[in-house]
C-alpha distance (Angstrom), angle and dihedral (degrees) to the residues before:
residue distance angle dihedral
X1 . . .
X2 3.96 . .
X3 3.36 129.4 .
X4 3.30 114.2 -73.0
X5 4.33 132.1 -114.7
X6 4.30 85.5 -112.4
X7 3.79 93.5 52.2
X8 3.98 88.8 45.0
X9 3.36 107.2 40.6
X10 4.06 90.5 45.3
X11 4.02 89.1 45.8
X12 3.03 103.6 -175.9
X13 4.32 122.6 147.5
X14 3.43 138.8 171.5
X15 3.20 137.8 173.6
X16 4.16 125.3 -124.1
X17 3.28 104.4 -169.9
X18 3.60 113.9 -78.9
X19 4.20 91.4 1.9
X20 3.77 129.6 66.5
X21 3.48 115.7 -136.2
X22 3.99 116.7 -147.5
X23 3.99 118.9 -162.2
X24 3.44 131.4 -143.5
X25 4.28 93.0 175.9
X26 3.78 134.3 -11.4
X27 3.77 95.1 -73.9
X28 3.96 100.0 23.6
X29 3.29 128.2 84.2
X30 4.58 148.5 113.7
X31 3.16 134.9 -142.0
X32 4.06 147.1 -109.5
X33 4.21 109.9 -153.2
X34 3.57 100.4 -147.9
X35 3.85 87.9 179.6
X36 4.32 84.3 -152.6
X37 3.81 135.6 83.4
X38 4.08 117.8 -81.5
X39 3.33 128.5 -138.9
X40 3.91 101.8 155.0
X41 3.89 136.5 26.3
X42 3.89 118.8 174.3
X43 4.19 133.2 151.3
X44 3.71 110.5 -114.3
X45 3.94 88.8 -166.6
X46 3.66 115.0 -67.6
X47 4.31 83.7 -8.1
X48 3.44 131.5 86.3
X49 4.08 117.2 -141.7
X50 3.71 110.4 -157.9
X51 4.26 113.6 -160.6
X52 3.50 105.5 -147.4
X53 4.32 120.6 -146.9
X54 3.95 75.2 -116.9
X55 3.37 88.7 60.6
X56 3.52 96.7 -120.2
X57 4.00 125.0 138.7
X58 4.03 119.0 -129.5
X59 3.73 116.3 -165.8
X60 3.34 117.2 -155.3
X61 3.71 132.8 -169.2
X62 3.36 99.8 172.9
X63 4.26 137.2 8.1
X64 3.80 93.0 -84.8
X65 4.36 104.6 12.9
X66 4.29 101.9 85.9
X67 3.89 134.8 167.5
X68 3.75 115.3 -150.2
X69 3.98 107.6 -141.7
């Protein structure tokens, strides 16, 4: 499962903490646990790339499928 056209085309993230929250509409939205610090959250297309306080990248390309850069 990717993310979705809602969640995209709304694209809105924040970050809470150790989670990322990913919108679909002002008051709907889930969550990614990252379990590690954030310093960065951006869409990368239909991706999100997570910065970690490590400085490490995540990729993800859907809530629980992520590349490491």
């Amino acid at each position: 499962m990717g993310f979705g056209t809602k969640e995209i085309e709304f694209g809105v993230l924040k970050i809470d903490g150790k989670r990322v929250l990913i919108y679909r509409s002002p008051n709907d939205y889930f969550t990614i646990d990252v379990g590690e610090g954030i310093k960065n959250v951006n869409w990368s297309g239909s991706e999100i790339n997570v910065t970690l306080d490590s400085g490490k990248v995540r990729k993800y390309k859907s809530p629980n499928n992520y590349t490491t850069i």
